[in-house]
TORGUPA-448934 format. One record per atom (N, C-alpha, C): x, y, z; residue in three letters. Coordinates in steps of 0.02 Angstrom, whole numbers, padded with zeros to 5 digits, always signed. Example, Ala and Ser with C-alpha at 12.3 -4.5 7.8 and 13.67 -1.06 7.14 Angstrom:
BEGIN
+00660-00284+00390ALA;+00615-00225+00390ALA;+00660-00165+00390ALA;+00642-00112+00354SER;+00684-00053+00357SER;+00645+00002+00394SER;
This chain:
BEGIN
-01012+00609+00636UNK;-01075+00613+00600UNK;-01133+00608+00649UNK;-01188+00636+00635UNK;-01251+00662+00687UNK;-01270+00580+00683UNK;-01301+00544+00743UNK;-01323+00471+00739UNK;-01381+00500+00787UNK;-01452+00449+00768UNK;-01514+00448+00798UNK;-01516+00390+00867UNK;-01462+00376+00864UNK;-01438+00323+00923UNK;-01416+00364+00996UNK;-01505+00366+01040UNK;-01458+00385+01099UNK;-01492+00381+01156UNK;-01499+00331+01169UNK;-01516+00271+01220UNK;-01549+00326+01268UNK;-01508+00353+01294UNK;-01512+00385+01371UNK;-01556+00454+01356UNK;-01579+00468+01311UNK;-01619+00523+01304UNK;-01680+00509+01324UNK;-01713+00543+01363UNK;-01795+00499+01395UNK;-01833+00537+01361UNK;-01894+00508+01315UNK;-01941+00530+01287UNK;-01997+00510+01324UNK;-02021+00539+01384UNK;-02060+00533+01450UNK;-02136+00551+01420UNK;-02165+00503+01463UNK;-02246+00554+01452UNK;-02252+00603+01506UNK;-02263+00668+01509UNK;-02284+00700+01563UNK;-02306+00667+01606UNK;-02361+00628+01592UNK;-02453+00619+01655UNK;-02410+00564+01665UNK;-02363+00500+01653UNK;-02349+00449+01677UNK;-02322+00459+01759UNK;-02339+00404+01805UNK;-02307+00411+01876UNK;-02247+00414+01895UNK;-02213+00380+01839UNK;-02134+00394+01853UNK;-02097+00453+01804UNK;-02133+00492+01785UNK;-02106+00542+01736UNK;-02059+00582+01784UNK;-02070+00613+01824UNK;-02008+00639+01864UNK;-01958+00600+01868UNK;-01946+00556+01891UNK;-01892+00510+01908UNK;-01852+00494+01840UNK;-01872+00506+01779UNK;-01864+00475+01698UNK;-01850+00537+01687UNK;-01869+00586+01707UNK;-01826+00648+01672UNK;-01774+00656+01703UNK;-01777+00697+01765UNK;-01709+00722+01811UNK;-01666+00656+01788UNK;-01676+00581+01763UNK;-01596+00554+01766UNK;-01592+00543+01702UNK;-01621+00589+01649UNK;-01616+00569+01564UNK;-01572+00663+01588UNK;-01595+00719+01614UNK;-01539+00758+01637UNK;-01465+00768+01660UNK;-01487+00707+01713UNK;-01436+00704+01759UNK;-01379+00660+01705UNK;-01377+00627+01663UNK;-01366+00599+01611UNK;-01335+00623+01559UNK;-01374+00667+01523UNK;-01362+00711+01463UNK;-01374+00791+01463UNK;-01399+00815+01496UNK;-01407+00866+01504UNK;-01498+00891+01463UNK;-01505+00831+01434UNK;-01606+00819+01374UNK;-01600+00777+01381UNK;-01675+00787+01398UNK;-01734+00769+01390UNK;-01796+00779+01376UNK;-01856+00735+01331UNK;-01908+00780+01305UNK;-01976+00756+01327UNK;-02014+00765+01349UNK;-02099+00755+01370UNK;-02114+00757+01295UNK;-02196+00737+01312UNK;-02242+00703+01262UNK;-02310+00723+01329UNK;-02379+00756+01307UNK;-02425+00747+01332UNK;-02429+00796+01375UNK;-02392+00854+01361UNK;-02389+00914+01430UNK;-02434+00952+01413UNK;-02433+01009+01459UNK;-02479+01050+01482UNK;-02490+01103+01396UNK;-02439+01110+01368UNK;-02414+01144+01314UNK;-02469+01150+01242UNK;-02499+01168+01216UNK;-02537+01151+01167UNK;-02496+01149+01098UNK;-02479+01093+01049UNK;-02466+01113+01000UNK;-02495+01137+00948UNK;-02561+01162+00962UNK;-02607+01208+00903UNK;-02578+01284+00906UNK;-02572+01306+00991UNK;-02549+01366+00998UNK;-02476+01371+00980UNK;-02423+01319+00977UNK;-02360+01357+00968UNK;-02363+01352+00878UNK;-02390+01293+00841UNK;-02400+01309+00773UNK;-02425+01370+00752UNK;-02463+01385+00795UNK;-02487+01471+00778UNK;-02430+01525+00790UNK;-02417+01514+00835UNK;-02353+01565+00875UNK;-02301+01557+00787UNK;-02297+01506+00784UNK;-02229+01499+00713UNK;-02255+01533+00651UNK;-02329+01504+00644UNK;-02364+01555+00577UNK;-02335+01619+00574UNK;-02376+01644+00624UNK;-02384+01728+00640UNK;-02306+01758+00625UNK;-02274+01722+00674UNK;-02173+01762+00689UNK;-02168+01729+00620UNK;-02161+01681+00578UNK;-02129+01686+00509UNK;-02179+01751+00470UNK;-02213+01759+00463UNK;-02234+01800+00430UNK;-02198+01859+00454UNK;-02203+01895+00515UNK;-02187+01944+00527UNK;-02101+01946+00530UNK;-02057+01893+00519UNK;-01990+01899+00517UNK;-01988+01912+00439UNK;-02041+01895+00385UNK;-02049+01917+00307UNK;-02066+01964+00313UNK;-02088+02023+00349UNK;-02107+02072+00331UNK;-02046+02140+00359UNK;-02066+02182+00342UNK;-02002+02275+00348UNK;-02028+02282+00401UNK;-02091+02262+00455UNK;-02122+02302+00526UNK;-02075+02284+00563UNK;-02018+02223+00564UNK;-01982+02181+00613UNK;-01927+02253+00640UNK;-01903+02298+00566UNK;-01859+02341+00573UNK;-01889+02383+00640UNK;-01952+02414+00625UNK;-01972+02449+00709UNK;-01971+02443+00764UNK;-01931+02384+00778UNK;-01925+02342+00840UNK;-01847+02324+00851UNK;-01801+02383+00838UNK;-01737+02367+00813UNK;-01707+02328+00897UNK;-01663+02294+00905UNK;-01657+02280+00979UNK;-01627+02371+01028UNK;-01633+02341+01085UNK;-01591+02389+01127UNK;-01531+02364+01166UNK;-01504+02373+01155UNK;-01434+02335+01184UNK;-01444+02352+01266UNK;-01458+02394+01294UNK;-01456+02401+01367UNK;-01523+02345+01390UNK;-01584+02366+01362UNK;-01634+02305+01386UNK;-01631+02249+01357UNK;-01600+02233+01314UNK;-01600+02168+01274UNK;-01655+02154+01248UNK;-01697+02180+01230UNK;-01768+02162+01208UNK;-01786+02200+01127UNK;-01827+02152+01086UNK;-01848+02173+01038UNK;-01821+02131+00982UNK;-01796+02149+00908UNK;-01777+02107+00874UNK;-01709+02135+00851UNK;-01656+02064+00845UNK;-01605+02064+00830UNK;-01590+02035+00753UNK;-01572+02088+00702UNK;-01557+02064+00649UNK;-01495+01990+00627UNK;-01491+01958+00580UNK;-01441+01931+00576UNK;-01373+01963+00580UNK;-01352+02007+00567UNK;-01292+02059+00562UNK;-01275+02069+00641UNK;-01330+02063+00696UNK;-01319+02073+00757UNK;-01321+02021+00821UNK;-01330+01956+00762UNK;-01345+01909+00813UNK;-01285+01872+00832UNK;-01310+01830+00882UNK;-01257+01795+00951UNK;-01201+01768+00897UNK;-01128+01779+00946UNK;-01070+01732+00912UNK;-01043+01686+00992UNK;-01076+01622+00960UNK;-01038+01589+01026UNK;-01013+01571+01052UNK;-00987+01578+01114UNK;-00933+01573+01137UNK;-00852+01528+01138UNK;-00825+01564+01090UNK;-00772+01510+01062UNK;-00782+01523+01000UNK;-00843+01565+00974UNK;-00815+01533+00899UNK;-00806+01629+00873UNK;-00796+01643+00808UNK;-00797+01701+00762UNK;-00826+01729+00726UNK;-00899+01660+00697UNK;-00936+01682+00645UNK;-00995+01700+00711UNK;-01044+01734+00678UNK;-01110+01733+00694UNK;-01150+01697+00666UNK;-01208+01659+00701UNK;-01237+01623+00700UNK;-01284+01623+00626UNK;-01300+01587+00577UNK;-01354+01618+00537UNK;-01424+01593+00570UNK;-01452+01658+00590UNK;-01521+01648+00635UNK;-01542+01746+00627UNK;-01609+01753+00634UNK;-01616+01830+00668UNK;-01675+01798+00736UNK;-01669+01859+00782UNK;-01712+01826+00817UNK;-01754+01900+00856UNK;-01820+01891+00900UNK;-01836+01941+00936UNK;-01857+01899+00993UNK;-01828+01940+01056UNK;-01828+01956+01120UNK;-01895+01980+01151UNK;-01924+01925+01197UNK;-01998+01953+01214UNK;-01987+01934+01284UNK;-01982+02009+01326UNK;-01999+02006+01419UNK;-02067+01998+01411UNK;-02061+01981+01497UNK;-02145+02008+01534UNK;-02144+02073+01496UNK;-02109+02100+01518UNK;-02087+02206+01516UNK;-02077+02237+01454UNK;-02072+02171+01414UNK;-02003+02216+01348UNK;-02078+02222+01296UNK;-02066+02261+01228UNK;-02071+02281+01193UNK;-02129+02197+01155UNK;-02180+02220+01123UNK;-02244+02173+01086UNK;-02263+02187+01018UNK;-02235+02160+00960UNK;-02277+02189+00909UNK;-02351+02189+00880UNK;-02360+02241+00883UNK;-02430+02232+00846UNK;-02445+02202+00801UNK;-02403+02191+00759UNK;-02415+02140+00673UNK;-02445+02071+00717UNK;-02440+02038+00769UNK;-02455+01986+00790UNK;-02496+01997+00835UNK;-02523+01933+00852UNK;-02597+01918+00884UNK;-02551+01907+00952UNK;-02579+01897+01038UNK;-02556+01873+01087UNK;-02550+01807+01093UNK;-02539+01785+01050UNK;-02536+01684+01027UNK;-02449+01684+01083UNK;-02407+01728+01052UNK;-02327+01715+01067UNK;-02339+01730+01168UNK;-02364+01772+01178UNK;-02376+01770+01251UNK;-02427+01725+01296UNK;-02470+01698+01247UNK;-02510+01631+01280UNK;-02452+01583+01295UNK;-02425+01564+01249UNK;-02367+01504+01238UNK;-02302+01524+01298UNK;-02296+01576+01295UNK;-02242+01584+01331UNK;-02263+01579+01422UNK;-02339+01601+01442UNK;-02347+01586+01510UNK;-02375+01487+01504UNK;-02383+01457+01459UNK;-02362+01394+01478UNK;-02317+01368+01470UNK;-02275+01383+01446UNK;-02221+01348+01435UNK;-02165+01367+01521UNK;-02190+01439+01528UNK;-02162+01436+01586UNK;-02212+01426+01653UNK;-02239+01400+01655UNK;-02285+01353+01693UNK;-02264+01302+01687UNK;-02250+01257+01626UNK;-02213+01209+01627UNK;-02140+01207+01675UNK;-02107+01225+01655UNK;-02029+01240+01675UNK;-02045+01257+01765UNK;-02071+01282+01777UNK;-02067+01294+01844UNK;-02076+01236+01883UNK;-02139+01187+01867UNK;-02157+01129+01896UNK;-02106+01078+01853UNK;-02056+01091+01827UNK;-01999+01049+01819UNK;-01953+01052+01850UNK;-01960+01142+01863UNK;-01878+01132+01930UNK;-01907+01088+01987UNK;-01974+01095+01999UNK;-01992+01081+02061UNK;-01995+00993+02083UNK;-01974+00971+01988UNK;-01944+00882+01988UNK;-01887+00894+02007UNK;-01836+00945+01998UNK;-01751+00950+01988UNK;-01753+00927+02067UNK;-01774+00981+02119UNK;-01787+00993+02158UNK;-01770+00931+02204UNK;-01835+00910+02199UNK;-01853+00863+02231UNK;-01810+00806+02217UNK;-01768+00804+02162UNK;-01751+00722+02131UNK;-01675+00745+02140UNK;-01652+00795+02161UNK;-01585+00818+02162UNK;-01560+00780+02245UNK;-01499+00734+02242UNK;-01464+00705+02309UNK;-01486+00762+02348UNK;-01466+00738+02436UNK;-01470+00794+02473UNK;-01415+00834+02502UNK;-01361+00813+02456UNK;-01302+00850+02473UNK;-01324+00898+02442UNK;-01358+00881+02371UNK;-01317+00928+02319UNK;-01410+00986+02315UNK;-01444+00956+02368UNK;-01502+01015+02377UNK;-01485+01063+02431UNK;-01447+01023+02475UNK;-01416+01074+02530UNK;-01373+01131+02508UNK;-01347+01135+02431UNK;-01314+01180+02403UNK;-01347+01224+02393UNK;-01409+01215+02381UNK;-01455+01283+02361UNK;-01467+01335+02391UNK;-01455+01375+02367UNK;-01448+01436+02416UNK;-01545+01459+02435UNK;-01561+01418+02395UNK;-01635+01438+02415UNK;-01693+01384+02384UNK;-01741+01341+02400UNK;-01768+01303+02347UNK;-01763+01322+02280UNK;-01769+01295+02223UNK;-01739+01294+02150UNK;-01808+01340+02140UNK;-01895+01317+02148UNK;-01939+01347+02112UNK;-01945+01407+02145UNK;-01922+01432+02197UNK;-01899+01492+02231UNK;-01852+01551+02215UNK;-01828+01524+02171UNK;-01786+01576+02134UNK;-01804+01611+02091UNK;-01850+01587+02063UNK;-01892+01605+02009UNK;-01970+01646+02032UNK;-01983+01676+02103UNK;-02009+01702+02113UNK;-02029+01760+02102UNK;-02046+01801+02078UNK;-02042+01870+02066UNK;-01999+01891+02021UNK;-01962+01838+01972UNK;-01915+01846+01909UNK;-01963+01868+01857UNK;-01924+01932+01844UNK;-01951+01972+01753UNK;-01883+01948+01713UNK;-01861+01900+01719UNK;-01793+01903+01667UNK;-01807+01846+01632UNK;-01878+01788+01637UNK;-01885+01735+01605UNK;-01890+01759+01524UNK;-01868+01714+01486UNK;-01863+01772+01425UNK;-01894+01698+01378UNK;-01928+01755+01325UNK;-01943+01693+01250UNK;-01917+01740+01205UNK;-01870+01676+01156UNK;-01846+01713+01119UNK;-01873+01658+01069UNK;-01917+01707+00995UNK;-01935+01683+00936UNK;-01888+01699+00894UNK;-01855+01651+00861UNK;-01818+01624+00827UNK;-01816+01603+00761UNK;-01790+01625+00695UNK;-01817+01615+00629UNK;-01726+01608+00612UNK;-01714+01541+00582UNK;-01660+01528+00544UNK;-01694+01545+00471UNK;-01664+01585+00439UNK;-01656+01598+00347UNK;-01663+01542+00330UNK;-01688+01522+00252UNK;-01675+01481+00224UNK;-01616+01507+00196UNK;-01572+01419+00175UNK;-01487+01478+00164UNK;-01485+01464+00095UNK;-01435+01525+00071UNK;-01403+01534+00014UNK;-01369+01499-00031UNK;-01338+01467+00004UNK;-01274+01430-00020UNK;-01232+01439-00036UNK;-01207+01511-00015UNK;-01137+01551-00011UNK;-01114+01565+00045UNK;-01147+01546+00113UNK;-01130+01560+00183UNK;-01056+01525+00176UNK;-01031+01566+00231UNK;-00944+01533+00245UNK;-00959+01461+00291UNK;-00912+01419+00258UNK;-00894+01347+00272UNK;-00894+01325+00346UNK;-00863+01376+00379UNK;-00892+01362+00451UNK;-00958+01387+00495UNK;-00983+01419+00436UNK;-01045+01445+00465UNK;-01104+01420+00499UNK;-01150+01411+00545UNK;-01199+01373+00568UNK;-01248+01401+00600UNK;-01319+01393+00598UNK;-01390+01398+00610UNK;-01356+01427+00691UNK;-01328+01389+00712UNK;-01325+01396+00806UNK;-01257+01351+00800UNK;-01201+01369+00819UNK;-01137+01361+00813UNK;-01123+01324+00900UNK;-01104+01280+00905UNK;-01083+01234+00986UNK;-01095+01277+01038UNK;-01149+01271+01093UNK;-01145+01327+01150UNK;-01179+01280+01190UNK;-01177+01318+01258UNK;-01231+01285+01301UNK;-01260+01372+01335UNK;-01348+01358+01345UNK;-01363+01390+01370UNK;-01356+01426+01458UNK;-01382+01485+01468UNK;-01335+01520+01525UNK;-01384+01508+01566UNK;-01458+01506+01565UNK;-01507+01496+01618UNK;-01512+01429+01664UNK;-01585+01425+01700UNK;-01587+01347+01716UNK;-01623+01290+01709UNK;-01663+01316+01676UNK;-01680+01270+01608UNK;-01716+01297+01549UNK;-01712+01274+01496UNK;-01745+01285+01440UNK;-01800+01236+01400UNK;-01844+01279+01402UNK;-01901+01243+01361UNK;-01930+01254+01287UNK;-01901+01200+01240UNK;-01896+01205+01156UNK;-01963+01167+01150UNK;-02021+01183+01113UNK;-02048+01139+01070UNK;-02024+01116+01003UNK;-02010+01051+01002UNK;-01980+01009+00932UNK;-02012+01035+00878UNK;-01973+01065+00827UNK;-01989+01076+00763UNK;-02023+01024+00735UNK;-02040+01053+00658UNK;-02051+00997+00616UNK;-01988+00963+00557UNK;-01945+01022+00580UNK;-01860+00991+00537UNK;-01816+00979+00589UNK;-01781+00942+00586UNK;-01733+00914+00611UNK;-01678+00964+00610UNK;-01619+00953+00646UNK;-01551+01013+00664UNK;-01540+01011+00718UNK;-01566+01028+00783UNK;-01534+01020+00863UNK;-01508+00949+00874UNK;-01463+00969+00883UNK;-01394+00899+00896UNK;-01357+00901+00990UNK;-01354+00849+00987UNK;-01317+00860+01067UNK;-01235+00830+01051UNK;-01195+00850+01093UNK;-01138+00835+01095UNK;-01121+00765+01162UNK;-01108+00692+01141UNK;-01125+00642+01158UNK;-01072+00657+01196UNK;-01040+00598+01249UNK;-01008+00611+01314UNK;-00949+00575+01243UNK;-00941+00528+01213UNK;-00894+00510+01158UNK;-00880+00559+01104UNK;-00896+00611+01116UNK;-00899+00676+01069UNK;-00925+00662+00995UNK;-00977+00620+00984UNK;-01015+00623+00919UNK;-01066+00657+00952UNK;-01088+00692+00887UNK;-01160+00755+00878UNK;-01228+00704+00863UNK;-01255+00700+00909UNK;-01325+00638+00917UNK;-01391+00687+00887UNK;-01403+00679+00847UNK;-01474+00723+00850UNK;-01542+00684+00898UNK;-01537+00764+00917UNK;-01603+00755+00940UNK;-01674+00750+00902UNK;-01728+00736+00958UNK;-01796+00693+00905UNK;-01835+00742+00891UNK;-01866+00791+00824UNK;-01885+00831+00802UNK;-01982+00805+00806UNK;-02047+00852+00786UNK;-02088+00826+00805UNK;-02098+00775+00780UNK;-02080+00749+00721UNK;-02100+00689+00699UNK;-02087+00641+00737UNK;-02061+00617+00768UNK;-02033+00555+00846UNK;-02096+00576+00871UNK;-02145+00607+00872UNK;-02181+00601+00932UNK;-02256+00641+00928UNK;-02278+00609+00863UNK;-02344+00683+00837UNK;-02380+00655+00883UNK;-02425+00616+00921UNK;-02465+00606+00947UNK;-02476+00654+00998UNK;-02419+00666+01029UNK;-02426+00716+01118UNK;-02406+00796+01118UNK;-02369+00800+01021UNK;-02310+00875+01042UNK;-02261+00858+01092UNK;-02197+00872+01064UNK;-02154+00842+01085UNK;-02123+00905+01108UNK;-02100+00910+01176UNK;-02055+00960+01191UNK;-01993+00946+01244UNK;-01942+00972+01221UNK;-01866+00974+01211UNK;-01858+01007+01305UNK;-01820+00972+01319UNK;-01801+01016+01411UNK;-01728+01011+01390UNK;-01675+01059+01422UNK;-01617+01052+01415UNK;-01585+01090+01495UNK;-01528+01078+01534UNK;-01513+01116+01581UNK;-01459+01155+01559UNK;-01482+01213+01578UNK;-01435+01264+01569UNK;-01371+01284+01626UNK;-01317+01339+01609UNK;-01293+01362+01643UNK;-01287+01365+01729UNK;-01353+01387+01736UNK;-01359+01443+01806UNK;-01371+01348+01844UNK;-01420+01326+01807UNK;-01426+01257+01826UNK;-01383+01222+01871UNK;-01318+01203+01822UNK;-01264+01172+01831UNK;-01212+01200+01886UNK;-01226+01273+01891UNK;-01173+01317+01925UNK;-01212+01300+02006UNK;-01286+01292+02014UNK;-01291+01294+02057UNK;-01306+01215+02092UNK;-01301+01174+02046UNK;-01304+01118+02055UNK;-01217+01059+02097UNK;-01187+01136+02064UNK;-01103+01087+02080UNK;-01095+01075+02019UNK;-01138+01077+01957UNK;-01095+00984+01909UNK;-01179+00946+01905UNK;-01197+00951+01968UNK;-01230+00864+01967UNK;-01270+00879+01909UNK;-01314+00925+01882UNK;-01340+00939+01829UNK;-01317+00964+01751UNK;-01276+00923+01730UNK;-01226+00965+01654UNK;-01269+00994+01606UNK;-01241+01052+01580UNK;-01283+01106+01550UNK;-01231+01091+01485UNK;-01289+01050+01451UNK;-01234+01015+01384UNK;-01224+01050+01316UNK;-01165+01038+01295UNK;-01170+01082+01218UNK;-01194+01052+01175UNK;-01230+01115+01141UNK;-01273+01084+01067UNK;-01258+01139+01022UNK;-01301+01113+00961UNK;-01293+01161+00898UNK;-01331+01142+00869UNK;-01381+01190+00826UNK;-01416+01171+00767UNK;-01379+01176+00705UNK;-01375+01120+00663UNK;-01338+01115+00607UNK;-01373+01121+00559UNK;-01341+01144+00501UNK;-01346+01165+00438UNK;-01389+01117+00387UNK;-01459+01127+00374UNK;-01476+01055+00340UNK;-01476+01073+00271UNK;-01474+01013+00234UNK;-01462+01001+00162UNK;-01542+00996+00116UNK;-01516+00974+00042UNK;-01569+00971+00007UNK;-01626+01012+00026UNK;-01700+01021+00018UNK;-01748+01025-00004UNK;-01766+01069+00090UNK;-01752+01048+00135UNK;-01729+01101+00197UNK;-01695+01144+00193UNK;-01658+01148+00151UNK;-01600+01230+00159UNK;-01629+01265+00141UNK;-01695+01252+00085UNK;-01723+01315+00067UNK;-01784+01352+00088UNK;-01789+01289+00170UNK;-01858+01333+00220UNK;-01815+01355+00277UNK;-01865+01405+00305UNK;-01849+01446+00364UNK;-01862+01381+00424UNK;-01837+01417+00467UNK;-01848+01358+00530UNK;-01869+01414+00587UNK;-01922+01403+00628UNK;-01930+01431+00664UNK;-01928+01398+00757UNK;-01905+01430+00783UNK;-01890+01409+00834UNK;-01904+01441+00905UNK;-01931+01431+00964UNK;-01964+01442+01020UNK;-01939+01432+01067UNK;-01883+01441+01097UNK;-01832+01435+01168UNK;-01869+01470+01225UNK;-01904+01461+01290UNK;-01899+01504+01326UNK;-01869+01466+01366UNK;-01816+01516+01422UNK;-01765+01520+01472UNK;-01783+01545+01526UNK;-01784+01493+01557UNK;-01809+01504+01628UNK;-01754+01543+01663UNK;-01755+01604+01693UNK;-01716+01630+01743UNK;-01722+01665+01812UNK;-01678+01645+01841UNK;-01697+01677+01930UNK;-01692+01740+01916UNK;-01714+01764+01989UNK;-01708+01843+02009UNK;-01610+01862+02006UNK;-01608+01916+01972UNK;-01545+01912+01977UNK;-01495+01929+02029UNK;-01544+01948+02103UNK;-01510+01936+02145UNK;-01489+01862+02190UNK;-01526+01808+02157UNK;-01512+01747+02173UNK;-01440+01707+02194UNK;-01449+01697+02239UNK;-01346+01693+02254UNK;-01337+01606+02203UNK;-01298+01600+02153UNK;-01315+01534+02120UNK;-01256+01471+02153UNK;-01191+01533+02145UNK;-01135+01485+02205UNK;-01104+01528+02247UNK;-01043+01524+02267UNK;-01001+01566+02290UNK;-00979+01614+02260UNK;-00966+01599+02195UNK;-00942+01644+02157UNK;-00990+01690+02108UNK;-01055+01661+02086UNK;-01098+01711+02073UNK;-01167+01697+02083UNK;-01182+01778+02068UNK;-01269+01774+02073UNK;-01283+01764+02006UNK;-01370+01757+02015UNK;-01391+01750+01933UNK;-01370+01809+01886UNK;-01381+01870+01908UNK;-01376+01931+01901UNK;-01299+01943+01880UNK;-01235+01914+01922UNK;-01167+01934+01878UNK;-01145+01877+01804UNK;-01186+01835+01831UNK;-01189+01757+01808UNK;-01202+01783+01713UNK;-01261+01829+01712UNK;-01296+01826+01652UNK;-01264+01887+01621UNK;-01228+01929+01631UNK;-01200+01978+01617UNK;-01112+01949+01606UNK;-01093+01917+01639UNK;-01026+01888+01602UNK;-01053+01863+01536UNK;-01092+01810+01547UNK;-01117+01768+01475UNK;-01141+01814+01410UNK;-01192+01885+01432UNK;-01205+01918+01360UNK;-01157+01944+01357UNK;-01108+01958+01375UNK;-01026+01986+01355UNK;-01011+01952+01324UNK;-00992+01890+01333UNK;-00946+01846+01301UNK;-01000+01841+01201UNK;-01061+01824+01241UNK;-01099+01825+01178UNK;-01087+01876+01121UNK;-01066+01955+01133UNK;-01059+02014+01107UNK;-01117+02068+01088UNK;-01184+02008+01149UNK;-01246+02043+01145UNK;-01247+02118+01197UNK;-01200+02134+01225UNK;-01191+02162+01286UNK;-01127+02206+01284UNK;-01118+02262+01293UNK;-01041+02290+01296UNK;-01026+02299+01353UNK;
């Protein structure tokens, strides 16, 4: 059962002096952790959610069907992620926004304000990883961490609208079904409903703290991903989560949701065995976003 008990999760203030040091080991830890007081505005991402729920209610979303070779644009529910390990697809639809890729007009540039801070954020977070990472395990890097991310067009925001559900979905069905992300880090602003759960090192599903834990600052969610961990050795675990299925008087709102994924250049060497570039192309395979 999901418990609000979880000690080791650091709910950091940005501006505090030891906030680096309180994140990288609420990471190094669990794989989340969430700031309070960042650079991030929560007027602009409440706007960013207005605008994309409306336009996920409206038929314009269809003109923006995805492209499977660029990955960009919007992905219906019928086409969205099944993850890895599991059979169902996720109940979520979502659209795909590059630097490069595809913009709808039905919306204002609110979703691309949000997305160059948020990755403004993330960058001057690797550059805590960085710095707060042993020096064995920085000597692994094939290149400084905020260096990888130089000249990367693959940082991606993906806006995110879970359905309100039916109540005929199949029994194993879920909002976001157990995965861990493929990048190297991700930056969520906390909803206003609850559902993102972490998978505890005792294997109970801990939820994580939604905005209410934290209206004063806007609360936003860090998690390490994939490419993270691969290039870290380990020392950084890129942990599994899932958004779960909520009940009563929530099942019957949409949830909207704001991931952007920080990613290197994909010629980035991440270990021995891959670059970012073969790294992220095994993973949308496996996803079935990719043939």
């Amino acid at each position: 059962m999901p418990t609000t008990d979880l000690p080791t999760l650091a709910i950091v203030d940005h501006r505090a002096a030891d906030a680096p040091e309180r994140f990288c080991a609420s990471l190094r830890e669990t794989g989340f952790a969430a700031l309070v007081h960042t650079p991030v505005e929560p007027a602009l991402v409440q706007q960013v959610c207005d605008e994309w729920l409306a336009f996920f209610d409206s038929p314009a979303k269809a003109a923006y069907a995805h492209d499977p070779q660029r990955q960009d644009g919007w992905f219906a529910p019928e086409v969205s992620e099944t993850a890895k390990g599991h059979s169902r697809k996720d109940l979520k639809e979502f659209f795909h926004l590059y630097p490069w890729g595809r913009y709808p007009a039905e919306v204002s540039d609110a979703a691309r304000r949000y997305a160059r801070q948020a990755e403004a954020l993330a960058a001057s977070l690797l550059g805590w990883v960085e710095r707060h990472s042993p020096a064995e395990v920085r000597a692994g890097y094939s290149e400084p961490l905020p260096g990888m991310i130089d000249g990367s067009d693959q940082t991606l925001l993906r806006v995110l609208r879970y359905p309100p559900l039916r109540g005929d979905e199949p029994a194993d069905a879920l909002r976001a079904a157990p995965h861990e992300d493929i990048n190297l880090l991700t930056v969520l602003p906390a909803t206003s409903e609850p559902g993102l759960e972490v998978l505890g090192r005792d294997g109970r599903w801990i939820t994580v703290p939604c905005a209410a834990d934290a209206p004063q600052g806007g609360l936003i969610v860090i998690n390490t991903g994939d490419m993270l961990q691969e290039a870290s050795g380990g020392h950084f675990p890129s942990t599994t989560h899932r958004v779960a299925n909520p009940t009563g008087e929530a099942a019957r709102r949409s949830r909207v949701s704001l991931p952007l994924f920080l990613h290197p250049r994909p010629e980035v060497r991440l270990s021995a065995r891959h670059t970012a570039g073969s790294y992220l192309l095994e993973r949308l395979r496996e996803l079935g976003l990719k043939p």
